[in-house]
C-alpha positions as CSV (number, residue, x, y, z in Angstrom):
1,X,-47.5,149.0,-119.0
2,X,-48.0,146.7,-122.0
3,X,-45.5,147.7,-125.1
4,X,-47.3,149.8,-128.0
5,X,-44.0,148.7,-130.0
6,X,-42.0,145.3,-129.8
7,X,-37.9,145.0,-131.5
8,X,-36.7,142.0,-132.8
9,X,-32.9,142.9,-132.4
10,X,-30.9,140.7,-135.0
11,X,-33.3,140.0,-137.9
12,X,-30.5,140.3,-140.8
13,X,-27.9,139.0,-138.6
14,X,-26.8,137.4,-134.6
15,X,-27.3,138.8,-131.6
16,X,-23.7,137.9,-130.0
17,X,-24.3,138.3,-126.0
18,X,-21.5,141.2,-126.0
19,X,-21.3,143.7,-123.6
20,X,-21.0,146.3,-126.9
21,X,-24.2,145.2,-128.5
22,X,-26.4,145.7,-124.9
23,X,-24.6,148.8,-124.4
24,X,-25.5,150.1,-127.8
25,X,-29.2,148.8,-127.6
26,X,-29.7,151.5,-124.8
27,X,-29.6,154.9,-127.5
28,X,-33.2,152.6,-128.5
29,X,-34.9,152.6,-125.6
30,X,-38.1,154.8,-124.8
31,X,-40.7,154.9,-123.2
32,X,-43.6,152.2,-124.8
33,X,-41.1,150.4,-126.4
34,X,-39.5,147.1,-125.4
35,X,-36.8,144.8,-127.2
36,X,-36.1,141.3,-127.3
37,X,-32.9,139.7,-128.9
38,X,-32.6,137.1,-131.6
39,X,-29.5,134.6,-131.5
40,X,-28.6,131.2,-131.9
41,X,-27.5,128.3,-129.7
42,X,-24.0,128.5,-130.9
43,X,-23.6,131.6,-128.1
44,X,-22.9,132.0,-124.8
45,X,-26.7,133.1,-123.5
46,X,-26.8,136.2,-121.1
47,X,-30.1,137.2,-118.8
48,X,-29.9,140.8,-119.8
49,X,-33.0,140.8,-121.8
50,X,-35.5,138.8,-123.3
51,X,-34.2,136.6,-125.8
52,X,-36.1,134.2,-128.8
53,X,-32.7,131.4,-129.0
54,X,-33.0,129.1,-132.5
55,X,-32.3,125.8,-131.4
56,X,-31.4,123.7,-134.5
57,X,-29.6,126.7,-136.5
58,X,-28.1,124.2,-138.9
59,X,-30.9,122.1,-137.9
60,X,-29.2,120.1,-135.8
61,X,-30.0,120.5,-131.9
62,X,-27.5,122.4,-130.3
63,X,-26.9,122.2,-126.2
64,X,-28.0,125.6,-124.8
65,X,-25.4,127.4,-122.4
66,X,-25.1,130.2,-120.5
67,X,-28.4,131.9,-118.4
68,X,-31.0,130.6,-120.0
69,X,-33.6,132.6,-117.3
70,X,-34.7,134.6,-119.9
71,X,-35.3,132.8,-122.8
72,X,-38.6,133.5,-124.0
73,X,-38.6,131.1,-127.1
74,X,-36.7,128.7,-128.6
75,X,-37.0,128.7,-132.4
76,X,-37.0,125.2,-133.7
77,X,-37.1,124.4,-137.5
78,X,-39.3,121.7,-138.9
79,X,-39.4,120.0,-142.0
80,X,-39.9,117.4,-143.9
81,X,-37.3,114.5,-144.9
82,X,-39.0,111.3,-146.9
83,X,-42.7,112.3,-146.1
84,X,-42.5,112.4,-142.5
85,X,-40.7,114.4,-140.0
86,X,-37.2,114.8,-140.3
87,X,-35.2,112.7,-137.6
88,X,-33.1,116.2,-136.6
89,X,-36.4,118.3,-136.3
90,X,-37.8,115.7,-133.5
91,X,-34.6,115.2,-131.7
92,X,-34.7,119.6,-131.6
93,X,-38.0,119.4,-129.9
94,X,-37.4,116.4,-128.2
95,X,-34.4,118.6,-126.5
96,X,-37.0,121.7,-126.4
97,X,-39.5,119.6,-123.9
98,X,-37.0,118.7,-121.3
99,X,-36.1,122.7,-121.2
100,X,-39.9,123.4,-120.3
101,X,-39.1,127.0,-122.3
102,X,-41.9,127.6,-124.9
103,X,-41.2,126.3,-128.3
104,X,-41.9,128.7,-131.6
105,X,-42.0,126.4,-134.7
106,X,-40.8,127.8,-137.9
107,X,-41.2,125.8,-141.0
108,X,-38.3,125.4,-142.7
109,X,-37.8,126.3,-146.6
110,X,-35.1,125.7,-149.1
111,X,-33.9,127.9,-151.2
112,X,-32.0,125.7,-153.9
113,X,-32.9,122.0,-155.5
114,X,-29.6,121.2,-153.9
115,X,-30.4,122.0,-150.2
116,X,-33.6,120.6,-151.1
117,X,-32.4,117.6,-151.7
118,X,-30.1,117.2,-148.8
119,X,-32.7,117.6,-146.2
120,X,-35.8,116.5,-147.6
121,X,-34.7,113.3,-149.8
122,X,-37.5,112.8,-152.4
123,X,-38.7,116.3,-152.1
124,X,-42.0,114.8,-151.2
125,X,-44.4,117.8,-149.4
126,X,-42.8,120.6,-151.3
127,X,-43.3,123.6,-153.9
128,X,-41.9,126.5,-155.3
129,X,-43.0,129.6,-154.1
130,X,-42.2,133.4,-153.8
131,X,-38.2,132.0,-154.9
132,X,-38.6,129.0,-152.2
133,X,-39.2,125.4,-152.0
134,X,-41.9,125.6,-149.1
135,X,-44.1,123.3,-147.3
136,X,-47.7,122.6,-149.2
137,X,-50.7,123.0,-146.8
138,X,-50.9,119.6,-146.2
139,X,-47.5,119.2,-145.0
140,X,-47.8,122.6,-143.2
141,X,-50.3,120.8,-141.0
142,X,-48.6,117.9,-140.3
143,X,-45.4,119.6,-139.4
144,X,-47.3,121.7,-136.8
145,X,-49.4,119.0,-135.7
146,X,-46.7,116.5,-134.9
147,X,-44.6,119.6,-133.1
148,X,-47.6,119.3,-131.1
149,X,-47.4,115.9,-130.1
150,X,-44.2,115.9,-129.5
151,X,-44.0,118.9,-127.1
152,X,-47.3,117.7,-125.6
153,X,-48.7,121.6,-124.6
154,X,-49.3,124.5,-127.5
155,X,-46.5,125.6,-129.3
156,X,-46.3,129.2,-131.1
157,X,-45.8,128.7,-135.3
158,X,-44.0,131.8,-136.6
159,X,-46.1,133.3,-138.9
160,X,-48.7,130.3,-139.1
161,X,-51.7,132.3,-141.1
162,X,-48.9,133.3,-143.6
163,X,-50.1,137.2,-143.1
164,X,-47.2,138.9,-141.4
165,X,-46.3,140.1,-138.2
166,X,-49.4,142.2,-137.6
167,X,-51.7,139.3,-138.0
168,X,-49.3,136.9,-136.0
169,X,-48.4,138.9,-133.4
170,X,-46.1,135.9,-131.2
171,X,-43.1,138.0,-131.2
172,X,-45.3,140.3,-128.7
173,X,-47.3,137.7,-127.0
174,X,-44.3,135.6,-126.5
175,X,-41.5,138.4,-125.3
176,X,-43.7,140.6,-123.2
177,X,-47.1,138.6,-123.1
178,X,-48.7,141.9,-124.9
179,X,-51.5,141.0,-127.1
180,X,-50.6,142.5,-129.8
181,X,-47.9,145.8,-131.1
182,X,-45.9,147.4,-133.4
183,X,-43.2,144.5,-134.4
184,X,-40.3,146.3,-135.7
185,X,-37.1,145.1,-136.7
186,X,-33.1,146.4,-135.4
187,X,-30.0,145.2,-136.8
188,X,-26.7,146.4,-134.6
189,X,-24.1,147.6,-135.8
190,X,-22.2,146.0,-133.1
191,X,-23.2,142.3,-134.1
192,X,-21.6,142.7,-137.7
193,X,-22.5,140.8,-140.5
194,X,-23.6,137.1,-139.5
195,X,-20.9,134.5,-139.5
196,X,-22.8,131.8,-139.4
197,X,-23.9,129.4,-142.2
198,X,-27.4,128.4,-141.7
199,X,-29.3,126.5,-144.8
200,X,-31.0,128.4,-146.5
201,X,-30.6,131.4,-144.7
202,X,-33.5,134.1,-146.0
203,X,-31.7,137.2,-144.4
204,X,-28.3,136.6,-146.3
205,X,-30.5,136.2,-149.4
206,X,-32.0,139.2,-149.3
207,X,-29.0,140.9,-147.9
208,X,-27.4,140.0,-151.5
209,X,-30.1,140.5,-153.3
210,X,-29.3,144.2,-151.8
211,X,-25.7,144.4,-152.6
212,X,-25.1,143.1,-149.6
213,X,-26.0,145.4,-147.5
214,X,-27.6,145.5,-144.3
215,X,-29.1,148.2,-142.7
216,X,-27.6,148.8,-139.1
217,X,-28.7,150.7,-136.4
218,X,-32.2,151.6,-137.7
219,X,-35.4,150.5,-136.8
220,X,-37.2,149.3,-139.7
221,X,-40.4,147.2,-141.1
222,X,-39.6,144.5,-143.5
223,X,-42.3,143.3,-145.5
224,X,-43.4,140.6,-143.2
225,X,-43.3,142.9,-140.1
226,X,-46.0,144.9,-142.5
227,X,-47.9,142.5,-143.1
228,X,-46.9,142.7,-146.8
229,X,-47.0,138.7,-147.3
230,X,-49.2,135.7,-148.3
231,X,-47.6,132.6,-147.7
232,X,-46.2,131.1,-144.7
């Protein structure tokens, strides 16, 4: 039975492998709906369920560990440095092919001048946008284009249309080869805040934006899992 509704676990915070958080993610499950975890590199990866692992959290690659059996997706971010790919973005999916695990692209954005600065040098490729310094269309297509060539099969780009998770629909595709469901989101209790530092992190943003508060143990739409978006 295909899932009517898919969970990203972790979307305002990491998915930590513990035996806490898989126990806890059991009070979610019912019948039609299916749950995938979201973590980073930086853990120790378990088999328990399907997991989407970002590769290049501080975008740099960073050596897998663990059972990697059922990683679905690595995320790997890709941007710009200088007009051209950035030297740590290839060497990500450079890593990425030799695992043979399908690779979902996300284009990275930078939330200050400063970070900005660090990553892409002259800034070349970029504008602001919706509170971001985003990839133009141009450079959108060269990003995912030369992801492409490097990984020499498809990749998956999160979001590529810019029209939310009902339009995009690779959480589903990729965790549970549905064609398309309900993509909701879950942040657990159990993982605690994120303790990670990731550039330009868009879920600590909007977490202060709230007063710092994240909503645990809920299943909830944000605005891109309704669709409620326009760029990518």
């Amino acid at each position: 039975m295909k899932p009517i509704e898919v969970v990203r676990v972790a979307v305002s915070n990491n998915f930590n492998f513990t035996g806490a958080e898989f126990e806890a993610l059991k009070s979610f499950e019912k019948p039609g709906r299916d749950i995938f975890v979201n973590s980073n590199a930086f853990q120790i990866i378990k088999a328990d369920l399907p997991s989407f692992i970002t590769l290049n959290p501080y975008l740099t690659p960073v050596k897998l560990r663990g059972d990697i059996s059922n990683v679905k997706a690595l995320r790997v971010k890709v941007w710009y440095e200088n007009g051209k790919l950035a030297k740590d973005a290839e060497k990500a999916l450079r890593y990425a092919r030799k695992t043979k695990i399908p690779v979902l692209v996300t284009l990275q954005r930078f939330s200050s001048t400063a970070e900005k600065a660090i990553y892409t040098g002259d800034g070349s490729g970029y504008i602001f946008d919706a509170g971001y310094f985003r990839p133009d269309k141009s450079t959108q297509k060269a990003l995912i284009t030369a992801a492409k060539v490097i990984m020499e099969t498809k990749v998956y780009v999160c979001d590529e249309k810019g029209r939310g998770c009902p339009t995009c629909q690779n959480c589903a595709r990729v965790s549970y080869n549905a064609p398309s469901a309900e993509i909701s989101g879950l942040n657990l209790s159990e993982s605690g805040a994120c303790k990670f530092k990731c550039p330009s992190c868009f879920a600590k943003r909007n977490a202060a934006r709230a007063g710092g508060k994240i909503a645990f143990d809920r299943i909830l739409k944000n605005k891109k899992q309704k669709g409620l978006t326009n760029h990518i």
